[in-house]
C-alpha positions in Angstrom: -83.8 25.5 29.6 -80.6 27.2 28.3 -80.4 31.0 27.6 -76.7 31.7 27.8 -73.6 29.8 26.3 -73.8 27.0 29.3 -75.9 24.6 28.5 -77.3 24.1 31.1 -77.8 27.6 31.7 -77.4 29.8 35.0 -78.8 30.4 37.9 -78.8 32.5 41.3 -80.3 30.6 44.4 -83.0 29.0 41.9 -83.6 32.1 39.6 -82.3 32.0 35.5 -80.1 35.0 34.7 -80.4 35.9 31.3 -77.4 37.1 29.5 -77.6 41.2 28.9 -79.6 42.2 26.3 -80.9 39.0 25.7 -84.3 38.6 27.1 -86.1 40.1 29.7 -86.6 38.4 32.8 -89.5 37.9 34.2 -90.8 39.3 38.0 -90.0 36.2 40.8 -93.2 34.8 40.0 -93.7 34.9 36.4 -92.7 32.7 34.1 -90.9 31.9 30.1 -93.5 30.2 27.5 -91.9 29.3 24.4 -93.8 29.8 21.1 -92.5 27.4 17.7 -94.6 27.1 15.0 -92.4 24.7 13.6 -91.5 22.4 16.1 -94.4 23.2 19.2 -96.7 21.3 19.8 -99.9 22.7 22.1 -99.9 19.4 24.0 -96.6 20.4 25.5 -96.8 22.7 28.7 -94.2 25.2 26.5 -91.9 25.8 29.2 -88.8 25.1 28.0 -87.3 25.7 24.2 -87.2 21.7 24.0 -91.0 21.3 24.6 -92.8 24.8 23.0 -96.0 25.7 22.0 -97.3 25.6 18.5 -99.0 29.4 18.7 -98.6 32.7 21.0 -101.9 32.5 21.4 -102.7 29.6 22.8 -99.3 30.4 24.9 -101.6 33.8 26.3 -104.0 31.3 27.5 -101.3 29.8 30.1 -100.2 33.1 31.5 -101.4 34.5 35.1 -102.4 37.9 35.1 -100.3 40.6 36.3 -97.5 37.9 37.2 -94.8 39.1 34.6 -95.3 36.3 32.6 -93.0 36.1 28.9 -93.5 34.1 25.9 -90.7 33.3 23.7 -91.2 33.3 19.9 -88.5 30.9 18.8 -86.7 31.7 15.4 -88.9 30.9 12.5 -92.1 30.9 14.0 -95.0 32.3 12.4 -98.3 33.0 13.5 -100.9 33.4 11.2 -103.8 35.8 11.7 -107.1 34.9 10.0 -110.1 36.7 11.5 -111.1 39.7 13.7 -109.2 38.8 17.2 -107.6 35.9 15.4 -105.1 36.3 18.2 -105.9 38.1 21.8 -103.8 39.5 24.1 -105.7 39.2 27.4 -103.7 38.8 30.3 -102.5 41.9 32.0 -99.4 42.4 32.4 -97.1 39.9 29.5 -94.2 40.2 27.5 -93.7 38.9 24.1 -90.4 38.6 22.8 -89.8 37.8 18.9 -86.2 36.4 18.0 -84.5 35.9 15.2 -83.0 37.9 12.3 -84.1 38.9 8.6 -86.1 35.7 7.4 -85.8 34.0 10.6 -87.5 36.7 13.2 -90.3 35.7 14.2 -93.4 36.8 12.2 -97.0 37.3 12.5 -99.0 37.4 9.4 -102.0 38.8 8.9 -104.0 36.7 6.3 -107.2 35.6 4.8 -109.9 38.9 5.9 -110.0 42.1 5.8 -111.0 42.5 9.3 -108.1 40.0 10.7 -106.5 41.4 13.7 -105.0 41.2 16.7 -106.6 42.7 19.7 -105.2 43.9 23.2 -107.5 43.4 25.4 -105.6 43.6 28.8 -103.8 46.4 30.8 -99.4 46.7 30.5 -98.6 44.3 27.7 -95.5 44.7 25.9 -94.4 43.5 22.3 -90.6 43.1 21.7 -89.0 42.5 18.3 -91.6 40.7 16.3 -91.9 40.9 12.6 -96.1 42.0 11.7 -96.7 42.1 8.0 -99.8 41.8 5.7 -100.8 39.3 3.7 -104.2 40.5 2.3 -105.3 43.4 0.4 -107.0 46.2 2.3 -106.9 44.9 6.4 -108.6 47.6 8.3 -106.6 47.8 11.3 -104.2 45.2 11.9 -103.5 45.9 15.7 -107.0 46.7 17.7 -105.6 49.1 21.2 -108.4 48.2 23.5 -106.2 48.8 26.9 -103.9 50.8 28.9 -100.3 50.7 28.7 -99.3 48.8 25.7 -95.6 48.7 24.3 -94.4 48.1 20.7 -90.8 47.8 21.3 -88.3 47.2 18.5 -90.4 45.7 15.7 -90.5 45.2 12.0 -93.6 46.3 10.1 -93.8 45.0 6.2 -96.1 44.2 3.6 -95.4 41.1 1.4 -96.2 42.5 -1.9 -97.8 45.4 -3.8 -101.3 45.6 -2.5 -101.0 43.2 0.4 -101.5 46.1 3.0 -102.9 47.4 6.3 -104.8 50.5 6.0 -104.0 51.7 9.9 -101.8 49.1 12.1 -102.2 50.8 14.9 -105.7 52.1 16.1 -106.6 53.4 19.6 -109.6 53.1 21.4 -112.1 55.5 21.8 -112.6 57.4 24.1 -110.0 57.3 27.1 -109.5 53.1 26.4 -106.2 53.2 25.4 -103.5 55.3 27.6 -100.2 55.3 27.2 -99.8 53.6 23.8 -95.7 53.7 23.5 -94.3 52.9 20.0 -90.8 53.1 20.0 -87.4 51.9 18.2 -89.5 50.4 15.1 -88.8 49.6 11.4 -91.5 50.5 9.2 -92.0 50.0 5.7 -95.3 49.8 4.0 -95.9 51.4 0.5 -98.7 50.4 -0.6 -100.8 53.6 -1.9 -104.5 52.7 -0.1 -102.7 53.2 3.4 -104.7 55.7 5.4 -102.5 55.4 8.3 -99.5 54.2 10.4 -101.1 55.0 14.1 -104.0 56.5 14.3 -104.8 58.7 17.2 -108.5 59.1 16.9 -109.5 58.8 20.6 -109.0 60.8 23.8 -106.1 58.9 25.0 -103.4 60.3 27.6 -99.6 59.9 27.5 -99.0 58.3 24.1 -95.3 58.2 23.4 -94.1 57.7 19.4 -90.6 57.8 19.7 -87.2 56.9 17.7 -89.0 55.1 15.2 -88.0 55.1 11.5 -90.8 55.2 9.0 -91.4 55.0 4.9 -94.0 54.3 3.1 -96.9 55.9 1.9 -99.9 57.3 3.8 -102.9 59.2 2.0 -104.2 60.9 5.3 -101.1 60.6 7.6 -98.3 58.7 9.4 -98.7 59.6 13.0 -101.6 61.3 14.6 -105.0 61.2 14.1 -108.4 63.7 14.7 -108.6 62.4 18.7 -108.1 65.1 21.1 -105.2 63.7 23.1 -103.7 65.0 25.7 -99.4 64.6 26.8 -98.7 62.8 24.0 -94.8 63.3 23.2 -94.0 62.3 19.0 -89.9 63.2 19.0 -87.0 62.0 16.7 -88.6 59.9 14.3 -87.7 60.0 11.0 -90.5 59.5 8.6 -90.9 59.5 4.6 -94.5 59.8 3.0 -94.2 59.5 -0.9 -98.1 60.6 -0.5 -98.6 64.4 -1.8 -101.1 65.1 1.2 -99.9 68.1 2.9 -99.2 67.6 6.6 -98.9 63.7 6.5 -96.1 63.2 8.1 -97.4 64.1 11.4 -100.6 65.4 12.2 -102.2 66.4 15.4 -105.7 67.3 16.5 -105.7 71.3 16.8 -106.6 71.0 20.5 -104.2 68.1 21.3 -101.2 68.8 23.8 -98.1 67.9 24.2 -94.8 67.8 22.6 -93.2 67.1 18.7 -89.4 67.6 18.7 -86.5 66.7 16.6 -88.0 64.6 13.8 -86.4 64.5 10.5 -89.4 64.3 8.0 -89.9 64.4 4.0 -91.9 62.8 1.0 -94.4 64.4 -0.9 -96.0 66.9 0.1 -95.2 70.8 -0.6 -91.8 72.1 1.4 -93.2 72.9 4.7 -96.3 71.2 4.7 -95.4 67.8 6.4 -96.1 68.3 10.2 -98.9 70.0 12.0 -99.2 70.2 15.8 -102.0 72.1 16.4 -101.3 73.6 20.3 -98.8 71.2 21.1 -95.3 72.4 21.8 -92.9 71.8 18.3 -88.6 72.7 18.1 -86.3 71.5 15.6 -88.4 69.5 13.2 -87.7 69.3 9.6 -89.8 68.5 6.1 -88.3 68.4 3.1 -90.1 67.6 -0.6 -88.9 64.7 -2.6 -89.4 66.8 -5.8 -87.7 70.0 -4.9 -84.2 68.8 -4.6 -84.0 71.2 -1.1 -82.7 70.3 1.9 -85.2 70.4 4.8 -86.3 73.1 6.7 -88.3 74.2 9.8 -92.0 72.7 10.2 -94.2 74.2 11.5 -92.3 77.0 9.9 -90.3 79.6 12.5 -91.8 83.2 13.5 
């Protein structure tokens, strides 16, 4: 297995080392499992980039719990999500990585039902730099939360044509099922006009992060937030466009939720200073500004 320029790759006393920035590495014990829908093949142990496996699920199915485990999707893969938990992340405690650029990253599709998705169902797994789009009219929620401590890192959210759309991507559990949901560094552009929402917060989930994410498209409720009553979430420099006229749809809080929303740049729609509401959690320096009005942004929630 080769990760660098050498081709045979590099290692310390028996352990790969991974060029910077290129992948992450997994704990002593864990493991890579590469994922090719092109060139895999499920009878292979996936191991190695010569010998991958034809899905990421069936790739989740050869990790240990808890062991640091990482599956690779190669450039050009796609996996294809057909039904509810048409692909099930299950083992506490992976890494998916996505690679690839523009047509090339690697994709997962979500096809066929309304109700396809892809559920976490295990404790601390990360997503890095995969490319989730729709590929059906109306999917409910594309990405089911169903577990503590689960990363989107880095990825590209699309829709493949007008009315090919997820009404909410991300959904939390109920209840306290879901801490610590952390969103972060993603590319997000879904403007098809039955969206509801981008992540919706409707549980009682602690310690949700939504950070440095950029965001446009169009959302008839809202973009970020939901009715839950969460508690220490922190929403801050994200910059988000909703073409929908629904006032505070930007970002939207529970009235009793805590927390913090600071620095993000916001606009679309809605009437001048109606794009954020944070009920009691603590706001600075974000701004809304209306499509229509030709203005440049201002304070929301407005100064007093």
């Amino acid at each position: 297995m080769s990760l660098t320029n050498f081709d045979n790759g590099i290692s310390s006393m028996g352990v790969p080392v991974v060029g910077a920035g290129m992948l992450p590495i997994p704990r002593l014990n864990g493991k890579y499992l590469f994922a090719d829908s092109v060139n895999g093949n499920n009878s292979n142990n996936g191991e190695s980039v010569d010998k991958p496996l034809s899905t990421i699920d069936y790739a989740v199915g050869k990790c240990t719990a808890n062991r640091g485990d990482v599956i690779i999707a190669l450039p050009g893969h796609i996996e294809t999500i057909s039904a509810a938990g048409g692909l099930d992340l299950d083992v506490a405690g992976i890494t998916i990585v996505g690679q690839g650029r523009g047509a090339t990253q690697a994709k997962i599709v979500f096809d066929t039902a309304t109700t396809a998705d892809m559920d976490v169902d295990a404790a601390d797994v990360t997503v890095i730099g995969m490319h989730f789009t729709a590929n059906f009219a109306d999917i409910v929620a594309a990405i089911d939360v169903n577990a503590d401590d689960f990363t989107v890192r880095g990825c590209r959210f699309s829709e493949t044509a007008v009315s090919m759309n997820a009404l909410i991507w991300i959904q939390d559990a109920a209840a306290t099922g879901s801490d610590r949901i952390v969103v972060e560094g993603c590319d997000v552009r879904l403007l098809d006009a039955a969206n509801t929402h981008f992540i919706n917060y409707a549980g009682t989930g602690d310690g949700h992060i939504f950070r440095n994410n950029m965001l446009l498209g169009d959302w008839g409720t809202l973009a970020v937030g939901g009715a839950g009553v969460v508690t220490f979430a922190a929403c801050y420099n994200n910059r988000i466009y909703n073409v929908a006229t629904t006032n505070d749809s930007c970002i939207n809080f529970a009235a009793t939720a805590t927390g913090l929303i600071m620095g993000n740049m916001c606009g679309g729609g809605a009437a001048q200073a109606n794009g954020i509401t944070s009920g009691t959690m603590a706001t600075c320096e974000n701004y809304y500004g209306n499509i229509a009005e030709d203005l440049s942004g201002i304070l929301d929630p407005i100064a007093t």
